[in-house]
PQR file with spaces between the fields and no chain letter, atoms N, CA, C, O and H, PARSE charges and radii, in Angstrom:
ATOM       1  N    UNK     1     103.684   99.677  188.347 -0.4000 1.5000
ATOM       2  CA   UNK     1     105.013   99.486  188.919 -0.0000 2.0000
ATOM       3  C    UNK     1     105.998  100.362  188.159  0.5500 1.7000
ATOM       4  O    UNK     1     105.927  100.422  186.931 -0.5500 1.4000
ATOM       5  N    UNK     2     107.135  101.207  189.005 -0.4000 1.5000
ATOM       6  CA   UNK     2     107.996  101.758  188.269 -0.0000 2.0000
ATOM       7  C    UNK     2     109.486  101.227  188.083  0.5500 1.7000
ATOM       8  O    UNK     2     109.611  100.498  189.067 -0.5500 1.4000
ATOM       9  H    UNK     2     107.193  101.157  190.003  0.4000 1.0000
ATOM      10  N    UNK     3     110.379  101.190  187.560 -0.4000 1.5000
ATOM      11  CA   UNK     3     111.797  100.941  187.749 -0.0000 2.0000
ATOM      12  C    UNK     3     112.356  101.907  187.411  0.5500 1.7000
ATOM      13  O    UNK     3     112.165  102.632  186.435 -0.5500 1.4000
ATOM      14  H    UNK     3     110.278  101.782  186.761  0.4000 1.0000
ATOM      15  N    UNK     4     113.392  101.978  188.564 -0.4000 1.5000
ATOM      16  CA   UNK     4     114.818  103.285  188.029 -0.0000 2.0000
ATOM      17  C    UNK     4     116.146  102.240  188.452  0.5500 1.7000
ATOM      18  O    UNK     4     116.318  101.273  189.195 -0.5500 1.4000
ATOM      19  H    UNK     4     113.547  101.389  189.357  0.4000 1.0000
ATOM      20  N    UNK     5     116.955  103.062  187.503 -0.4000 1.5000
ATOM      21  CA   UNK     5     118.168  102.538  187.321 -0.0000 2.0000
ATOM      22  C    UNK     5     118.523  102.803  188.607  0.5500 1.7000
ATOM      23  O    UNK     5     117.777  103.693  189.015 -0.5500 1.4000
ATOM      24  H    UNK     5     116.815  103.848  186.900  0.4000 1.0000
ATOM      25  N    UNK     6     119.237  102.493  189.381 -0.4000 1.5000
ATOM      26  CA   UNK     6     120.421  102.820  190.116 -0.0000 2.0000
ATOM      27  C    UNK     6     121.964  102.734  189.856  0.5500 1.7000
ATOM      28  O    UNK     6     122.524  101.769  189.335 -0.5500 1.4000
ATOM      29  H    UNK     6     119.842  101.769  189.050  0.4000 1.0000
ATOM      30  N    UNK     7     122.484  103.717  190.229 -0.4000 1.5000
ATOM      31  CA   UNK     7     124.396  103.873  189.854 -0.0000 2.0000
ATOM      32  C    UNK     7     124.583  103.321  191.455  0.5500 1.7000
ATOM      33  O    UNK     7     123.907  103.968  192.255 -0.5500 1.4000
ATOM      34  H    UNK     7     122.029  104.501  190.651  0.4000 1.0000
ATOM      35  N    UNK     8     125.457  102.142  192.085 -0.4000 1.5000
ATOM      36  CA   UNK     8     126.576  102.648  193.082 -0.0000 2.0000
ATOM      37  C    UNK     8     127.979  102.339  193.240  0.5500 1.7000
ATOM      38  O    UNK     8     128.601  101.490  192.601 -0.5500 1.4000
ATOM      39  H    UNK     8     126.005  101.616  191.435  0.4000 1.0000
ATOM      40  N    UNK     9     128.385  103.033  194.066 -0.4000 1.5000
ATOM      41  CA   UNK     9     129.698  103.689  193.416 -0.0000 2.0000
ATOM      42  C    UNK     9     130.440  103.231  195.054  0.5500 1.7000
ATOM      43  O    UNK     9     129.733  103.235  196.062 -0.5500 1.4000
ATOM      44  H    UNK     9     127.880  103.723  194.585  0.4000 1.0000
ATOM      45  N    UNK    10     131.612  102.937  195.096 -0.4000 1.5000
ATOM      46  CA   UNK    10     132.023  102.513  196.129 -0.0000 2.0000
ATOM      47  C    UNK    10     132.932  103.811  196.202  0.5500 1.7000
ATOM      48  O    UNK    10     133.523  104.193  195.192 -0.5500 1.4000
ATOM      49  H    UNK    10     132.186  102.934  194.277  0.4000 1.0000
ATOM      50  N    UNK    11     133.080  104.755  197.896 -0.4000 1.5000
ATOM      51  CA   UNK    11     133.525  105.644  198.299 -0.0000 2.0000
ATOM      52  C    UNK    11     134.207  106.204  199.259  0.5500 1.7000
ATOM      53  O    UNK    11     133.517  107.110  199.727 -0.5500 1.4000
ATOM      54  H    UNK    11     132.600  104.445  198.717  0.4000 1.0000
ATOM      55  N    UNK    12     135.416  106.109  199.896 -0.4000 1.5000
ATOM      56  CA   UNK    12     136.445  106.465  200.850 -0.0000 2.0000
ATOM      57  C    UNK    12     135.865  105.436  201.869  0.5500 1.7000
ATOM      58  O    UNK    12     135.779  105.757  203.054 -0.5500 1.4000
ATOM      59  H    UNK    12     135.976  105.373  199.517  0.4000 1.0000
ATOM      60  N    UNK    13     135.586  104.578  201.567 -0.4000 1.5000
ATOM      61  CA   UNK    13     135.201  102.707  202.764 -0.0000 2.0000
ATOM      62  C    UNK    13     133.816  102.747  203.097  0.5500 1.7000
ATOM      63  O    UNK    13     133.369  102.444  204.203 -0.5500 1.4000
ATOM      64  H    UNK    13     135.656  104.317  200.604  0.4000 1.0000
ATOM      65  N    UNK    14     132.934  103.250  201.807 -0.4000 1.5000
ATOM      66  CA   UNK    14     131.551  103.277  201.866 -0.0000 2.0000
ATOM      67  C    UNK    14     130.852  103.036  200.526  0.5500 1.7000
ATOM      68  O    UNK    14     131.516  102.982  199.491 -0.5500 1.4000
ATOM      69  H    UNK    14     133.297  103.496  200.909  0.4000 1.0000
ATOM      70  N    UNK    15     129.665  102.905  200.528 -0.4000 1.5000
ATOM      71  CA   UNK    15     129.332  103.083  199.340 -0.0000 2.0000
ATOM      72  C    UNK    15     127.894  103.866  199.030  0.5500 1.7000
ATOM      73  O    UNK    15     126.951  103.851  199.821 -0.5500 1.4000
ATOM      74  H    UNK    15     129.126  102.949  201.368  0.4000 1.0000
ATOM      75  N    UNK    16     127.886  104.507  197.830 -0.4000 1.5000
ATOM      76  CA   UNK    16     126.726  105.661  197.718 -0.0000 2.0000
ATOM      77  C    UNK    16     125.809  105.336  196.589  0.5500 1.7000
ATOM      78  O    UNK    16     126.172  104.517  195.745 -0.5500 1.4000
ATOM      79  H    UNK    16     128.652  104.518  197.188  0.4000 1.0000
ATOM      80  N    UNK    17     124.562  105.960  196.508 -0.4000 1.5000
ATOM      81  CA   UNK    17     124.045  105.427  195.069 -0.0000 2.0000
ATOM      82  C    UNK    17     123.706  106.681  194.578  0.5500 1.7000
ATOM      83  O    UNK    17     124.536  107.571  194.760 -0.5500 1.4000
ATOM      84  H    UNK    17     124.267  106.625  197.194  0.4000 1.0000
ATOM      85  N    UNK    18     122.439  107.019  193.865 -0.4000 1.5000
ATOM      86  CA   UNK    18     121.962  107.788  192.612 -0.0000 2.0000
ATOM      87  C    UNK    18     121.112  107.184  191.632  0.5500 1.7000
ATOM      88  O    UNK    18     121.651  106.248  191.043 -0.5500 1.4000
ATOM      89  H    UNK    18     121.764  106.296  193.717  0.4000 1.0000
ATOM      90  N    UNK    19     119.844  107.469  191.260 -0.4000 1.5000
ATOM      91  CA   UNK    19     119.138  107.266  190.241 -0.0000 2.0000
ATOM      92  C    UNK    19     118.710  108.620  189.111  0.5500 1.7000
ATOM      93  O    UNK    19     117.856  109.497  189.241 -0.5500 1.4000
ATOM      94  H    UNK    19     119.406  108.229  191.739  0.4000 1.0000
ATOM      95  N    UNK    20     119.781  108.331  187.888 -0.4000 1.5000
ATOM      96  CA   UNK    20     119.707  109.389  187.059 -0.0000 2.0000
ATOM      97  C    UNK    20     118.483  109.647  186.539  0.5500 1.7000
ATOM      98  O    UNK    20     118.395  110.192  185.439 -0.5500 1.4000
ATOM      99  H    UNK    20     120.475  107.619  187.783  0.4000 1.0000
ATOM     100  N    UNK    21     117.415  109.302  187.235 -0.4000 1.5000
ATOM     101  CA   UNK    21     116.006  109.799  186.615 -0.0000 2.0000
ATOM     102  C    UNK    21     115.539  109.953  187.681  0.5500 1.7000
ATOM     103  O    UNK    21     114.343  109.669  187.615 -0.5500 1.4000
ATOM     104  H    UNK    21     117.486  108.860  188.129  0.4000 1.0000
ATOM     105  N    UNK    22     116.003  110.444  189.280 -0.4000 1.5000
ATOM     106  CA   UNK    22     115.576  111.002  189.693 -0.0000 2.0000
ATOM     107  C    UNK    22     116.397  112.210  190.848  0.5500 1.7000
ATOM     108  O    UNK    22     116.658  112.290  192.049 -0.5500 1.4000
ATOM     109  H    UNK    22     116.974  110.675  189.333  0.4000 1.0000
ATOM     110  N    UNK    23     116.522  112.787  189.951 -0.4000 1.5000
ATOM     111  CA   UNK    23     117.447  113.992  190.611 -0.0000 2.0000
ATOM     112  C    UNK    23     117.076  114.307  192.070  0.5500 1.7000
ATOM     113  O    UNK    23     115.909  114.535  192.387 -0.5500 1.4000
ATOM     114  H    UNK    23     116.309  112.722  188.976  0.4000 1.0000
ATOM     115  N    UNK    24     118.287  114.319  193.122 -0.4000 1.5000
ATOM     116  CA   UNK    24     117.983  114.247  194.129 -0.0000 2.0000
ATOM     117  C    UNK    24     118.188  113.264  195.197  0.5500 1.7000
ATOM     118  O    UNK    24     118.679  113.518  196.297 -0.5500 1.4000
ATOM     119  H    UNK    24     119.235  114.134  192.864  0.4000 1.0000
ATOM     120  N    UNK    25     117.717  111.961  194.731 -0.4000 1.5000
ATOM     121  CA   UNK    25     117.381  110.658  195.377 -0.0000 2.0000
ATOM     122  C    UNK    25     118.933  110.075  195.142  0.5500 1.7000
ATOM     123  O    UNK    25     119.630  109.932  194.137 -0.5500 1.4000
ATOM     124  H    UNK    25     117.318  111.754  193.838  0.4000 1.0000
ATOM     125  N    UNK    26     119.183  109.737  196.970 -0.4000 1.5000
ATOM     126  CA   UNK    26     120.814  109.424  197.135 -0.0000 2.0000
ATOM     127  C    UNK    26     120.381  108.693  198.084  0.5500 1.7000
ATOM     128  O    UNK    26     119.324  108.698  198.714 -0.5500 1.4000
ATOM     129  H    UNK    26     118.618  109.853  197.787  0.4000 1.0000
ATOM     130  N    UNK    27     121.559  107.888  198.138 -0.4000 1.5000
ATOM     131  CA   UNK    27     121.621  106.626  199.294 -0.0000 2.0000
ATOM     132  C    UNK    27     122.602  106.766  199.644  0.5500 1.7000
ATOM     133  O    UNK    27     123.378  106.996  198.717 -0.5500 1.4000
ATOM     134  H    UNK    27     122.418  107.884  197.627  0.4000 1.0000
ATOM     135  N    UNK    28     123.310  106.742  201.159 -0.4000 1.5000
ATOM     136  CA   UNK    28     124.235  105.665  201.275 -0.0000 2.0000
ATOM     137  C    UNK    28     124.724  104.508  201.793  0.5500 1.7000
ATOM     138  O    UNK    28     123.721  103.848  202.064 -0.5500 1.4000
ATOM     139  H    UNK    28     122.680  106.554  201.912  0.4000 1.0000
ATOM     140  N    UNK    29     125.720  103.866  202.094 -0.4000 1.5000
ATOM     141  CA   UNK    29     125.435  102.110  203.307 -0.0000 2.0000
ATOM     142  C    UNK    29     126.752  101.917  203.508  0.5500 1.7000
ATOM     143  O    UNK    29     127.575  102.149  202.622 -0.5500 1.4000
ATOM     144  H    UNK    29     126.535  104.402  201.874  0.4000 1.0000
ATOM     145  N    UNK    30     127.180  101.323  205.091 -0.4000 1.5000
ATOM     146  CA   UNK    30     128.608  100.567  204.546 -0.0000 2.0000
ATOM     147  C    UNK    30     129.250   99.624  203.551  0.5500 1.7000
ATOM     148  O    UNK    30     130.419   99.454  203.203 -0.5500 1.4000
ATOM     149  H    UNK    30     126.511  101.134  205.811  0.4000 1.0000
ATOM     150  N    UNK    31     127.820   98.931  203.126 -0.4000 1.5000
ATOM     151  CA   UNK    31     128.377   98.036  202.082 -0.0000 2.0000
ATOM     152  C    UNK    31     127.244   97.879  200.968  0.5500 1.7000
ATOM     153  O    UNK    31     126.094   98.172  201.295 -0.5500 1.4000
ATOM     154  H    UNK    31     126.871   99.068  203.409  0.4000 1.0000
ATOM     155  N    UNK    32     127.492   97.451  199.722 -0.4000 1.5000
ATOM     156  CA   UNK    32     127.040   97.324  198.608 -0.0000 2.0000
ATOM     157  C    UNK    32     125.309   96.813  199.015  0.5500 1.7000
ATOM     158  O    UNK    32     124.312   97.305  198.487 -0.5500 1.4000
ATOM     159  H    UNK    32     128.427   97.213  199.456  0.4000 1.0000
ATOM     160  N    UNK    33     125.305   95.772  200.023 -0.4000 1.5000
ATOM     161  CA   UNK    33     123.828   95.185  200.350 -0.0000 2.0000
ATOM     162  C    UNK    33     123.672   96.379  201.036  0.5500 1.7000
ATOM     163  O    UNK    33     122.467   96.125  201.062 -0.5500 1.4000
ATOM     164  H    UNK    33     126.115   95.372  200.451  0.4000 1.0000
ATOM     165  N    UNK    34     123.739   97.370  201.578 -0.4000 1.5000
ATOM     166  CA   UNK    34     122.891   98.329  202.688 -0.0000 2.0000
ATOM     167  C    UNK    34     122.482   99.241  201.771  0.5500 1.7000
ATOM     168  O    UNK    34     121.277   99.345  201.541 -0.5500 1.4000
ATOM     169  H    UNK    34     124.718   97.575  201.556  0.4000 1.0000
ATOM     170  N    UNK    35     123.423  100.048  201.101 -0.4000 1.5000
ATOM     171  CA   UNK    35     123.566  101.000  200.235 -0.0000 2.0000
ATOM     172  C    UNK    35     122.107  101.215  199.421  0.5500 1.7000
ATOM     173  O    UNK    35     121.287  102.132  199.446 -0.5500 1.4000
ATOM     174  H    UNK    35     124.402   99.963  201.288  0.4000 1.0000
ATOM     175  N    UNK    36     122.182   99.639  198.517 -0.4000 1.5000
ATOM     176  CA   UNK    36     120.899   99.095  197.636 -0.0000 2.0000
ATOM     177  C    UNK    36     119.104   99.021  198.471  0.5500 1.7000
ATOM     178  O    UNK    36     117.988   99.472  198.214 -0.5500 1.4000
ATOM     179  H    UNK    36     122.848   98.894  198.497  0.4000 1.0000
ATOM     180  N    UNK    37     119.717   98.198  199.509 -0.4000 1.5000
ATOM     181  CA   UNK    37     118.196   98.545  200.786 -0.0000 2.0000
ATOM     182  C    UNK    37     118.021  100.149  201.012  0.5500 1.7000
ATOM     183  O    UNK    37     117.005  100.835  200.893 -0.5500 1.4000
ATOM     184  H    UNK    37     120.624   97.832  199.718  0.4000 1.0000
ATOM     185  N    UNK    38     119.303  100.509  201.367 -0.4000 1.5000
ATOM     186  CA   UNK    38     118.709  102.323  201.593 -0.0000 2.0000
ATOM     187  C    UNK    38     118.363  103.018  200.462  0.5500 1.7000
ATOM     188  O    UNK    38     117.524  103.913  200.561 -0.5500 1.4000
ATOM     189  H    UNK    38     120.128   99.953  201.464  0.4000 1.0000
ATOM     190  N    UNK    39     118.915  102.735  199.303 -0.4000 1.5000
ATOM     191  CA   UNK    39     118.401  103.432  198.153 -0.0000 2.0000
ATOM     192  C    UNK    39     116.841  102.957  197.890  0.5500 1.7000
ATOM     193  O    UNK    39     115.956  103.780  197.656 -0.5500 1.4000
ATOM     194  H    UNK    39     119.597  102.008  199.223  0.4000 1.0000
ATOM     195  N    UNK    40     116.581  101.382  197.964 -0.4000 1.5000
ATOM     196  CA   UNK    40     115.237  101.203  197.553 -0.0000 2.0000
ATOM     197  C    UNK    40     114.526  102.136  198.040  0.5500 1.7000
ATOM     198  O    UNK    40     113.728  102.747  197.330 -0.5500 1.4000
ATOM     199  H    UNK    40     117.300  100.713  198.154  0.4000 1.0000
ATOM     200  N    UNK    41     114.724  102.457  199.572 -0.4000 1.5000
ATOM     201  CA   UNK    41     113.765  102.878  200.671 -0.0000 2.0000
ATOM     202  C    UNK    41     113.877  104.411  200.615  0.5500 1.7000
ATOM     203  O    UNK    41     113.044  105.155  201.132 -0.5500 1.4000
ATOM     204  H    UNK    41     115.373  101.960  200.149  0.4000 1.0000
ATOM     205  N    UNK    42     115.157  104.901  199.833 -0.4000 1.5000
ATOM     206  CA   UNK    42     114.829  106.468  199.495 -0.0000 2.0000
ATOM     207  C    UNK    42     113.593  106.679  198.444  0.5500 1.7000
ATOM     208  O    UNK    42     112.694  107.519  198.489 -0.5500 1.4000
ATOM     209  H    UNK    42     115.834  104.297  199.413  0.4000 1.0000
ATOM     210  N    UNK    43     113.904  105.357  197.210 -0.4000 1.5000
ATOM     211  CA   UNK    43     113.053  106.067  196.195 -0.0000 2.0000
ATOM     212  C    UNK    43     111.770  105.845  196.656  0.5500 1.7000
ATOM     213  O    UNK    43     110.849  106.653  196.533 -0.5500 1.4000
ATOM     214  H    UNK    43     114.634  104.675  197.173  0.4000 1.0000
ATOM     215  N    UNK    44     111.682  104.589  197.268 -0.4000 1.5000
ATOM     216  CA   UNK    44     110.255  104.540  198.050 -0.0000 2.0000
ATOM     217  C    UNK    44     109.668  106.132  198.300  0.5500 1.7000
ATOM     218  O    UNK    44     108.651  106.400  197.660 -0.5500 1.4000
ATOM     219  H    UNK    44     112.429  103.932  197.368  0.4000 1.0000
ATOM     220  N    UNK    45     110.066  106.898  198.924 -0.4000 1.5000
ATOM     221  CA   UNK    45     109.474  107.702  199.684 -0.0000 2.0000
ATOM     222  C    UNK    45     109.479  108.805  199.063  0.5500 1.7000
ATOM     223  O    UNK    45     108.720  109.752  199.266 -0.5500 1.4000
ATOM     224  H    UNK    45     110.892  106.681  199.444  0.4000 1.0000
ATOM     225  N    UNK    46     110.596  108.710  198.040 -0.4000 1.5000
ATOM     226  CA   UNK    46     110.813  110.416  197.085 -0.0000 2.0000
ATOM     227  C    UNK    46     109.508  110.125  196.530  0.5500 1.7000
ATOM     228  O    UNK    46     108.510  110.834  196.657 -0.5500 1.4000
ATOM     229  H    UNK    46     111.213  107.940  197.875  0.4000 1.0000
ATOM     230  N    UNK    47     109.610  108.753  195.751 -0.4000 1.5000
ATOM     231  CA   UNK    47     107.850  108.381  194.629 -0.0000 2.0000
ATOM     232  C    UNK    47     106.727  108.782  196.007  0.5500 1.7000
ATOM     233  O    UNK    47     105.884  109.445  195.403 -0.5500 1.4000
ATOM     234  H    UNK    47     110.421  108.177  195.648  0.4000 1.0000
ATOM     235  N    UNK    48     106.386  108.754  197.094 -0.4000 1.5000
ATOM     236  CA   UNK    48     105.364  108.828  197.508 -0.0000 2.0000
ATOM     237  C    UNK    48     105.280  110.106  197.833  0.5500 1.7000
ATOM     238  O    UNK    48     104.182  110.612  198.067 -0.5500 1.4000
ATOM     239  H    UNK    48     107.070  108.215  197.585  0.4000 1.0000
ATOM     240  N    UNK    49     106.476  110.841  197.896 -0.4000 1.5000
ATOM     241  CA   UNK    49     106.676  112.614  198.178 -0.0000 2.0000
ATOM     242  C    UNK    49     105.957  113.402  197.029  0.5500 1.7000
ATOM     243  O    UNK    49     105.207  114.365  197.191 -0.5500 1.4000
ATOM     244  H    UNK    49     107.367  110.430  197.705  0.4000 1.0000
ATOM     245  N    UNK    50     106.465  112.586  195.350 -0.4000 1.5000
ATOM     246  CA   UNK    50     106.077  113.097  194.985 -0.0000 2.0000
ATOM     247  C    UNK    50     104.508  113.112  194.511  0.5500 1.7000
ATOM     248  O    UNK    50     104.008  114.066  193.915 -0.5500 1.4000
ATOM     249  H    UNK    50     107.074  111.804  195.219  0.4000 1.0000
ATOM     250  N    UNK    51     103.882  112.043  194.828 -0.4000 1.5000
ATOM     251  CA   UNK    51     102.300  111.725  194.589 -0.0000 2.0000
ATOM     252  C    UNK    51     101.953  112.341  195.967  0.5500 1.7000
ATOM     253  O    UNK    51     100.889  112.936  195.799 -0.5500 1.4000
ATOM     254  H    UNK    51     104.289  111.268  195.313  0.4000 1.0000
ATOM     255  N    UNK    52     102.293  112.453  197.049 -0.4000 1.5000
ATOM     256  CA   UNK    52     101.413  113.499  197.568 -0.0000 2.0000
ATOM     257  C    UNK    52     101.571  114.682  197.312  0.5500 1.7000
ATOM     258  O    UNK    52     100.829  115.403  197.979 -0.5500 1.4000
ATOM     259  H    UNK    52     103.158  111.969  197.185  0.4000 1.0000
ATOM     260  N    UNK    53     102.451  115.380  196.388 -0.4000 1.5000
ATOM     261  CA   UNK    53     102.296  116.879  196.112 -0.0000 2.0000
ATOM     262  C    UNK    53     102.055  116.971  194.417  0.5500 1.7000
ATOM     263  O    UNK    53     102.673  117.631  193.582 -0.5500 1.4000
ATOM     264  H    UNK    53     103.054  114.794  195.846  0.4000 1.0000
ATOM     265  N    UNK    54     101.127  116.218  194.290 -0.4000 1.5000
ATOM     266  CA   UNK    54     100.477  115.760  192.845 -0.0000 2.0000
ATOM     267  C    UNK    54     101.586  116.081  192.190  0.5500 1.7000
ATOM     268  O    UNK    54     101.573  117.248  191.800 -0.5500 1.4000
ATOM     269  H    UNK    54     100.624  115.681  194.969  0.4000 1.0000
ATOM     270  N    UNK    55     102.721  115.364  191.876 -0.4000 1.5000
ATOM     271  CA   UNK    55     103.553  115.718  191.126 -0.0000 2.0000
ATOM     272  C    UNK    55     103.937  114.512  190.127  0.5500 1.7000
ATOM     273  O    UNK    55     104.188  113.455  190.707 -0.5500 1.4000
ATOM     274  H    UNK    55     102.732  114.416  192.193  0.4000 1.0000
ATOM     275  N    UNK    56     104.036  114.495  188.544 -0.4000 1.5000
ATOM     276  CA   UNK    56     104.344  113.103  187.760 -0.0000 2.0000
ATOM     277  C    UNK    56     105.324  112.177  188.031  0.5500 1.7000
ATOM     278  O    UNK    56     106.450  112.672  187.990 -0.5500 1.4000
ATOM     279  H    UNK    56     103.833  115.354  188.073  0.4000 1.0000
ATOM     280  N    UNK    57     105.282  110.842  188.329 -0.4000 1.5000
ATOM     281  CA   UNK    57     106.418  110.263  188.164 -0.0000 2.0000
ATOM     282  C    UNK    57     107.018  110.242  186.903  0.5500 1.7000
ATOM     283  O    UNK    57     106.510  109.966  185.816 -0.5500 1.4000
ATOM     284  H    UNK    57     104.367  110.440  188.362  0.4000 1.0000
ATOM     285  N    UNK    58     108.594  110.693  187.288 -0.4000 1.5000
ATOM     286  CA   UNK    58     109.197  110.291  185.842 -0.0000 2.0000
ATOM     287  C    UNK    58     109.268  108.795  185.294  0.5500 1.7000
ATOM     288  O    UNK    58     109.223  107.840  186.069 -0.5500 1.4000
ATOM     289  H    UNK    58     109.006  110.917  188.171  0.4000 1.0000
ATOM     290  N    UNK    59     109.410  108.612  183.591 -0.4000 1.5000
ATOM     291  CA   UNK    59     109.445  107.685  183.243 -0.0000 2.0000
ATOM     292  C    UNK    59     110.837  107.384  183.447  0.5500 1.7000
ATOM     293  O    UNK    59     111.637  108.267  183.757 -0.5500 1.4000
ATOM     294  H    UNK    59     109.447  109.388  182.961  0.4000 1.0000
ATOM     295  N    UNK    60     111.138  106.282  183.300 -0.4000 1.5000
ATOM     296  CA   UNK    60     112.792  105.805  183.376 -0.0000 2.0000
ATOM     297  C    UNK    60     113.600  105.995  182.356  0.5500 1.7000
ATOM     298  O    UNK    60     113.133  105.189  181.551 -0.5500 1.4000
ATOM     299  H    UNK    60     110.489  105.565  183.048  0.4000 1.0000
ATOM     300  N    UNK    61     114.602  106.568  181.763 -0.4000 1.5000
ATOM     301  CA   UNK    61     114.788  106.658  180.748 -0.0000 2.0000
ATOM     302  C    UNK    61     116.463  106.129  180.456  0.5500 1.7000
ATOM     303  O    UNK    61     116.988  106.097  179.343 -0.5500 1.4000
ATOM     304  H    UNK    61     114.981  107.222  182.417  0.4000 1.0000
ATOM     305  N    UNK    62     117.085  105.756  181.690 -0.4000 1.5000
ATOM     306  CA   UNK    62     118.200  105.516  181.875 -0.0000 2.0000
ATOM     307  C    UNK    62     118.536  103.996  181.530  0.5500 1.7000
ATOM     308  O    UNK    62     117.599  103.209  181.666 -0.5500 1.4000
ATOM     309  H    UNK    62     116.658  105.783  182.594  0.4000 1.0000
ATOM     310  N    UNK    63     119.486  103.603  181.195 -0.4000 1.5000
ATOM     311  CA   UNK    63     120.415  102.712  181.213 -0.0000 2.0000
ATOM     312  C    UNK    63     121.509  102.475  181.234  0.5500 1.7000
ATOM     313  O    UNK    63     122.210  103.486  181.199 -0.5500 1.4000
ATOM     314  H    UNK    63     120.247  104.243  181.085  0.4000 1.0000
ATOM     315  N    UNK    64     122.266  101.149  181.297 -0.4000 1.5000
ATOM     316  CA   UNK    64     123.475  100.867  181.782 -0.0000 2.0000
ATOM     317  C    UNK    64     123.989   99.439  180.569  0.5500 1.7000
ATOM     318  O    UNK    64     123.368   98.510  180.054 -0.5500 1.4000
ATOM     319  H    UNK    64     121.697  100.327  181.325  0.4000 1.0000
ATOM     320  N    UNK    65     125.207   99.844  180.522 -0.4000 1.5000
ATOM     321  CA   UNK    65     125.688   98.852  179.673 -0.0000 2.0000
ATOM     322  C    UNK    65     127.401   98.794  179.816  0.5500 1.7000
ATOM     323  O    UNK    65     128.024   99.818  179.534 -0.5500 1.4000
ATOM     324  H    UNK    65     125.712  100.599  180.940  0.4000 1.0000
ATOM     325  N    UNK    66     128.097   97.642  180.234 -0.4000 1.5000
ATOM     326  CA   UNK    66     129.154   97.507  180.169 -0.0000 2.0000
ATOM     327  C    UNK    66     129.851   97.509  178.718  0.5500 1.7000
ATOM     328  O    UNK    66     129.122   97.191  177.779 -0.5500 1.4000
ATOM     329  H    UNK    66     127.591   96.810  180.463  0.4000 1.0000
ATOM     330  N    UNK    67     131.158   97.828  178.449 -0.4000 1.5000
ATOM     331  CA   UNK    67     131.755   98.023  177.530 -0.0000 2.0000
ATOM     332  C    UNK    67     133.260   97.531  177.458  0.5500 1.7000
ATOM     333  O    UNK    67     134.015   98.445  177.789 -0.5500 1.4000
ATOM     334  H    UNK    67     131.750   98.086  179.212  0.4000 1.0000
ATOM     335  N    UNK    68     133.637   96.864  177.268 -0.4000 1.5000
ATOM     336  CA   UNK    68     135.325   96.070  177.138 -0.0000 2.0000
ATOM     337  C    UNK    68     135.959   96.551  175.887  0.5500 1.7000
ATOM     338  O    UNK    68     135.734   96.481  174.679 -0.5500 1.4000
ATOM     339  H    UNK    68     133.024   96.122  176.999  0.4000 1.0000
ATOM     340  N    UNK    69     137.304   97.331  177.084 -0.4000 1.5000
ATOM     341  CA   UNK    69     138.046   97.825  176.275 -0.0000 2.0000
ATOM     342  C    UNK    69     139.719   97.305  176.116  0.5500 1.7000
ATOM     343  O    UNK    69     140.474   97.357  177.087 -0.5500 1.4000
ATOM     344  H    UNK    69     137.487   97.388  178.066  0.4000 1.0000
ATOM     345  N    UNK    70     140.062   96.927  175.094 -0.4000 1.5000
ATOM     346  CA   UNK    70     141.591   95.704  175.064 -0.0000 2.0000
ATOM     347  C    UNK    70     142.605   96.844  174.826  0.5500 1.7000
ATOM     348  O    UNK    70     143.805   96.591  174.724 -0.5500 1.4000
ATOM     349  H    UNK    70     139.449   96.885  174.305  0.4000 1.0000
């Protein structure tokens, strides 16, 4: 099983994603629940794009961490 981070980002009355470990792989949805289903279902298919052109999955190397600033 793999995990990638996902970023999404809410955008002019939409919202978009991005997984910084896998360059390329974008989503977008009208709303925060679509966005996340279409992104699953991109990386779905980038990971199977890239095992049929024998190519490595990357490891995950990303993370996320909130930070509070006073």
């Amino acid at each position: 099983m793999h995990r990638f981070l996902i970023v999404i980002e809410e955008a002019n009355g939409n919202y978009s994603a991005y997984s910084p470990d896998l360059p390329g792989c974008v989503a977008t949805g009208a709303t925060h629940k679509e966005v996340e289903k279409n992104m699953y279902e991109a990386i779905d298919m980038h990971i199977r794009g890239m095992k049929e052109d024998g190519l490595p999955i990357p490891e995950s190397h990303s993370f996320a961490e909130y930070i509070a600033i006073r």
